[in-house]
VOGU-3710 file (C-alpha; in Angstrom, 3 decimals, decimal comma):
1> xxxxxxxxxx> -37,286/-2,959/-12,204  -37,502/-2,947/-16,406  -36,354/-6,151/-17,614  -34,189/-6,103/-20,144  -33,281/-9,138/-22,747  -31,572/-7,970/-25,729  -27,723/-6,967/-25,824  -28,666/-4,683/-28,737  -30,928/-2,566/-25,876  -29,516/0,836/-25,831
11> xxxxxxxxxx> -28,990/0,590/-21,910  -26,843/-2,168/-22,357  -24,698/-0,948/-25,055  -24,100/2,477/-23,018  -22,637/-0,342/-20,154  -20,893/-2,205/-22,734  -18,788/0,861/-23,936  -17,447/1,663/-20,757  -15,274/-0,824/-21,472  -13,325/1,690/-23,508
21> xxxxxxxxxx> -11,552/4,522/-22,579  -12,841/6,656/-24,573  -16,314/6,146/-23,302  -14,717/6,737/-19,751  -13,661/10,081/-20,397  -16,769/11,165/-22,256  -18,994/10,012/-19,131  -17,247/10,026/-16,198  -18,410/6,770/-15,340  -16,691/3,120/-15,524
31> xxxxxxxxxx> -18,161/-0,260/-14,767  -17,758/-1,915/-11,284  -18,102/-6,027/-11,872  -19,167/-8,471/-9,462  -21,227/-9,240/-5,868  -17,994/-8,016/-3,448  -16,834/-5,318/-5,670  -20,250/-3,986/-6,030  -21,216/-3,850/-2,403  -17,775/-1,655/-1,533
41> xxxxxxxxxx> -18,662/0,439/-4,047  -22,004/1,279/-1,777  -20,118/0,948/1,587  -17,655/3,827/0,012  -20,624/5,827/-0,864  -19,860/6,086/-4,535  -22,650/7,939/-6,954  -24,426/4,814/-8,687  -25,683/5,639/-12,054  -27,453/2,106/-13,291
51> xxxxxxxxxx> -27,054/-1,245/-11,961  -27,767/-4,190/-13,452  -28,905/-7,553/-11,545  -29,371/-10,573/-13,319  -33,131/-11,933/-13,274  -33,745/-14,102/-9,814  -31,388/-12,728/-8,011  -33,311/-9,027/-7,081  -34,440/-10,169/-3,590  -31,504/-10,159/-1,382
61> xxxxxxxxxx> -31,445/-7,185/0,862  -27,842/-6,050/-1,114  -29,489/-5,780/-4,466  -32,388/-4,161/-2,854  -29,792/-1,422/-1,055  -28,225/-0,985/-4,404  -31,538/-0,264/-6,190  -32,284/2,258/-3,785  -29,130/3,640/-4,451  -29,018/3,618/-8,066
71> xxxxxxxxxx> -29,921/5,849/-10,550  -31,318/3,388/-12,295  -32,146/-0,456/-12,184  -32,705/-3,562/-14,335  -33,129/-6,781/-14,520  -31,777/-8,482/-17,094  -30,825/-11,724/-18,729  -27,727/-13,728/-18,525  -26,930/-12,630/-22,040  -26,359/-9,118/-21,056
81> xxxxxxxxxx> -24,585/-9,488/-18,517  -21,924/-11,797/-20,678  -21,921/-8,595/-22,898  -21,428/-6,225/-20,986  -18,797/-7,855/-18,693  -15,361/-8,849/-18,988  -15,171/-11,453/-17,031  -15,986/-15,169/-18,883  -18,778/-16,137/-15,982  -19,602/-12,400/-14,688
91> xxxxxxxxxx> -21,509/-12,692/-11,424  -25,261/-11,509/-10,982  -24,418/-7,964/-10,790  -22,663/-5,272/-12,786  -23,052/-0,984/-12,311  -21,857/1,842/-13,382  -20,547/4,861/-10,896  -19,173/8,680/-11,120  -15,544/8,456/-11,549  -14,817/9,764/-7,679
101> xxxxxxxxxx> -12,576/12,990/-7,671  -9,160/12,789/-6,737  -8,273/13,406/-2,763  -5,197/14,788/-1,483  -2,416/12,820/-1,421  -0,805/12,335/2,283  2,174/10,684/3,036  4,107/7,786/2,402  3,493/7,426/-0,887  3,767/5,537/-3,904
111> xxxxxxxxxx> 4,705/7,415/-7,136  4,018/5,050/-10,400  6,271/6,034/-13,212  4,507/4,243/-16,607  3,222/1,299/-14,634  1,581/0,188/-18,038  -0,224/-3,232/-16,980  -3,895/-2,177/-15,387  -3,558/-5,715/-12,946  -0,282/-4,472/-11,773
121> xxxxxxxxxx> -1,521/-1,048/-10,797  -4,432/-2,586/-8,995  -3,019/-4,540/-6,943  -0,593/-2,110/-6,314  -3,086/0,353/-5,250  -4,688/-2,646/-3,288  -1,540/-2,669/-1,368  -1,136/0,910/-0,488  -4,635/0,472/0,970  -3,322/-2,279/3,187
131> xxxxxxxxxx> -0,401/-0,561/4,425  -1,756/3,649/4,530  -0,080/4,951/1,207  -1,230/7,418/-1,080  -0,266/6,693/-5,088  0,609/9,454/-7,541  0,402/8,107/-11,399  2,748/9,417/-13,817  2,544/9,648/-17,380  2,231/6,002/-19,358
141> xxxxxxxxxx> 0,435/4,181/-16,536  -2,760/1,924/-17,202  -6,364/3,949/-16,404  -7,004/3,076/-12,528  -10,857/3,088/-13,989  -10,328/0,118/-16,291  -12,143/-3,079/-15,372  -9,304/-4,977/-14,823  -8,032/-2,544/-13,064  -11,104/-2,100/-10,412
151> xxxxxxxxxx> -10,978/-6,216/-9,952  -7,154/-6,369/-9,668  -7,585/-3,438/-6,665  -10,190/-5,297/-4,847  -12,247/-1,884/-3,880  -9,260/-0,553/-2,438  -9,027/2,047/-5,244  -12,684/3,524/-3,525  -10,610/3,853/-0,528  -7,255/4,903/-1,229
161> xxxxxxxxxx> -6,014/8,301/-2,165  -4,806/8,493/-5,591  -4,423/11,309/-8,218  -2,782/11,590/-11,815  0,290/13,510/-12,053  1,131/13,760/-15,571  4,623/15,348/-15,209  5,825/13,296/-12,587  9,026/14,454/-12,891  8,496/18,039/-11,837
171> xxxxxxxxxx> 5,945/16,777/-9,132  8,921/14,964/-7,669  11,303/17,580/-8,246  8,516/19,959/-6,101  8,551/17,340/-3,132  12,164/16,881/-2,611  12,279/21,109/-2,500  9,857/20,388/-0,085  12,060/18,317/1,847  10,386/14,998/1,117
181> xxxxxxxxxx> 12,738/12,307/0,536  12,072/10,329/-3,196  13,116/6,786/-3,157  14,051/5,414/-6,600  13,929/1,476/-7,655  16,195/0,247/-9,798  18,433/-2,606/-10,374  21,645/-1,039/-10,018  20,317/1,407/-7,004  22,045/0,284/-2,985
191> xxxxxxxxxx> 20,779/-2,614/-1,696  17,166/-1,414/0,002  17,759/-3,564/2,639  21,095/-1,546/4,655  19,060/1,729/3,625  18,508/4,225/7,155  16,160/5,502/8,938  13,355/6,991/6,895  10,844/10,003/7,389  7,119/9,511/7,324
201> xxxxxxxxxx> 6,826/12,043/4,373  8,837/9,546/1,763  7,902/8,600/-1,980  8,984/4,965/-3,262  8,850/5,190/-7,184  7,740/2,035/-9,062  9,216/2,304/-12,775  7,248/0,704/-15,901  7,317/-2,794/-16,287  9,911/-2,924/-19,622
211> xxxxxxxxxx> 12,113/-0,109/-18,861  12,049/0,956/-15,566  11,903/4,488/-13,890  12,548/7,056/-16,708  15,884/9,137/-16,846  13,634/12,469/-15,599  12,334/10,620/-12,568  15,428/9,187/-11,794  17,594/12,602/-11,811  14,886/13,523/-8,815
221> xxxxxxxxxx> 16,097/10,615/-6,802  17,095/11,288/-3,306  18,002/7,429/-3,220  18,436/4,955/-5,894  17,768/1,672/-4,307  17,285/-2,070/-5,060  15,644/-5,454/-3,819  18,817/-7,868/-3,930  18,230/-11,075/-6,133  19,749/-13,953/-4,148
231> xxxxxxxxxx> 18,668/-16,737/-6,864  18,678/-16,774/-10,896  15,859/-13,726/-11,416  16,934/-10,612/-12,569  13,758/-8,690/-11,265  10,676/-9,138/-9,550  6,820/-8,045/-11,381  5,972/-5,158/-10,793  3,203/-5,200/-8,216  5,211/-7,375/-6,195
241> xxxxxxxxxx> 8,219/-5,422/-5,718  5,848/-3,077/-5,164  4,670/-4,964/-2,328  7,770/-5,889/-0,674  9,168/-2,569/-0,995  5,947/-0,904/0,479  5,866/-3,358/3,697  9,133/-3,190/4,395  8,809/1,023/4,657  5,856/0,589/6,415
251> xxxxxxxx> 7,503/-1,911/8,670  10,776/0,883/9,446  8,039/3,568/9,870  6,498/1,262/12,690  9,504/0,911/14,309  10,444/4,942/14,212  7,222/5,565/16,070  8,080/2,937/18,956
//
């Protein structure tokens, strides 16, 4: 493998961007940090473009099944891997992979209505891998492809089905023609826990983290529900409502298959 010292190298700086957004879109690539992280990303079988792996650490037999799989490899110095990760003390390895196209979302599902903070959507998508949900994401929410994003999900975002719908409105208004029921979280929805019997084929809807679930989404409601606050809060983060919410329909769709 080419070794590579300088931060200035024109390698590096193509990592370094990916950072950004913008350098996202115009690739189709995004950065995948770290020793775990890394190693689902080859266990998922996603397309490795370059990987980086800090000097004196190319001999184990996962950097050596990475290189193989890699576009292209390098070894570089500590240095570059500071720069090029976001992380304070990145670990020895960094790469970059094709964005993976979108699969078809099954059901339950989780529908993300301007879910703007990139940790909360990962480790919401981290726990509709745990519990078999699919996640649609509305207008407004934080770029699953974003590196805090990929940590925050753990590699379940390689796993889990997930697509952009940028009118989530009308792609909820679709499902309940459909016959699929929508369930709506807000504060001043039923209490979620004296809710009935649910079908398999059910979206929960997680609103933004300032305002909510927008007026549109909420007019496609088939149920308006909410987690009751027995103490002082007036709301739960995001990701864990989420959470709650999602196990808890998970744990009623268990039971309806007994």
């Amino acid at each position: 493998m080419q070794y590579l010292e300088s931060t200035h190298n024109e390698r590096a700086q193509q990592m370094r961007a990916l950072r950004l957004g913008k350098a996202r879109r115009e690739t189709g690539l995004f950065l995948v940090e770290g020793v775990k992280l890394c190693g689902e990303a080859l266990a998922c079988g996603l397309a490795i473009d370059c990987l980086f792996v800090e000097k004196g650490q190319e001999d184990s037999p996962q950097v050596q099944a990475l290189a193989r799989a890699a576009g292209q490899s390098y070894l570089v110095h500590r240095r570059v891997l500071e720069s090029v990760c976001e992380t304070k003390t990145p670990q020895p390895l960094v790469l970059s992979a094709k964005i993976p196209e979108e699969k078809p979302l099954l059901y339950p599902q989780v529908a993300l209505d301007g879910v703007q903070d990139p940790g909360n959507l990962g480790a919401i998508l981290r726990t509709c891998d745990a519990a078999g949900f699919s996640a649609a994401l509305g207008e407004g929410c934080a770029d699953p492809f974003s590196p805090k994003a990929v940590r925050a999900a753990m590699g379940s975002m390689f796993r889990v089905p997930f697509g952009k719908r940028p009118d989530l409105a009308a792609y909820l208004r679709a499902q309940r023609e459909r016959g699929v029921e929508v369930l709506v979280s807000a504060l001043d929805g039923e209490n979620f826990f004296e809710r009935g019997p649910l079908p398999t084929e059910t979206i929960l809807v997680i609103g933004s983290e300032g305002r909510g679930v927008s007026q549109a989404v909420r007019q496609t409601a088939s149920h308006v529900y909410r987690l009751p606050m027995r103490g002082g809060a007036e709301s739960l983060n995001a990701s864990v409502a989420a959470g709650v919410l999602i196990y808890e329909l998970y744990r009623g769709l268990i039971m309806n298959e007994v």
